[in-house]
C-alpha positions in Angstrom: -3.9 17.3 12.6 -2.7 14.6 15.4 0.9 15.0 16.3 2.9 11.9 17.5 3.5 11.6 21.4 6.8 12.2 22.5 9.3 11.4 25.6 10.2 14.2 27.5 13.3 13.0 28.2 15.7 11.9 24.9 16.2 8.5 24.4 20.0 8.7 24.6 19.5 9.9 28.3 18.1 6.8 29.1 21.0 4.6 30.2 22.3 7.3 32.1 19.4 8.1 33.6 18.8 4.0 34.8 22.5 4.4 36.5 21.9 7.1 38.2 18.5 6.3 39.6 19.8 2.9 40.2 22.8 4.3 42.5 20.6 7.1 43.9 18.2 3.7 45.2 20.8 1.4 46.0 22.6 4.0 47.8 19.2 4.9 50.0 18.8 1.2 50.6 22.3 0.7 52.2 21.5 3.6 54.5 18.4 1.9 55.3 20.0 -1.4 56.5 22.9 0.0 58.1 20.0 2.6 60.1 17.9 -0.8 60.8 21.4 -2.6 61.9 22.8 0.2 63.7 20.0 1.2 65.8 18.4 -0.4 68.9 14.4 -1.1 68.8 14.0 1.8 71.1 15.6 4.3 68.9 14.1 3.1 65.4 11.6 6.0 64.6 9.0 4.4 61.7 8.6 7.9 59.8 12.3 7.5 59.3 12.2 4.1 58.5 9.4 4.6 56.1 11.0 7.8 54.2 13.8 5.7 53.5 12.2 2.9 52.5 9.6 5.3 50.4 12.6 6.9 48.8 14.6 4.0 48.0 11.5 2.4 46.2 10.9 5.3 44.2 14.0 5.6 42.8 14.4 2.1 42.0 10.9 1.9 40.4 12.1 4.5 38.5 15.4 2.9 37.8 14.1 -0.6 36.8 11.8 1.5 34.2 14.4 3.1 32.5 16.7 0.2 32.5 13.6 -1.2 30.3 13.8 1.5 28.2 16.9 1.6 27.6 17.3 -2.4 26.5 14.2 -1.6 24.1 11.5 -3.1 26.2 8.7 -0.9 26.0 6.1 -0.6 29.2 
């Protein structure tokens, strides 16, 4: 017998969970431009440029997909 695929996570969760993941993003991008605007071009290191950039995608991504969710557009 086939059972139905779930969500891990509750549907209820979901709005909360785009805020925060939003915030968490938005908050590693500002840290990002104020790094890049702070910083000369001799002391910019790329892994740390790159982490934050990595970071801030991820949880934007991650964001934008449960923002999705949440409005009742299934991807």
């Amino acid at each position: 017998m086939a059972t139905a695929i779930s969500s891990p996570v509750a549907v209820e969760w979901y709005p909360v969970q785009a805020f925060f993941l939003i915030a968490v993003g938005l908050a590693v991008t500002a840290y990002f431009f104020i790094y890049e605007a702070t910083s000369t071009r001799k002391s910019r290191k790329l892994s740390t440029e790159l982490s934050a950039a990595l970071v801030a995608s991820v949880f934007l991504g991650f964001g934008t997909l449960f923002l999705l969710l949440s409005s009742g557009v299934y991807v």
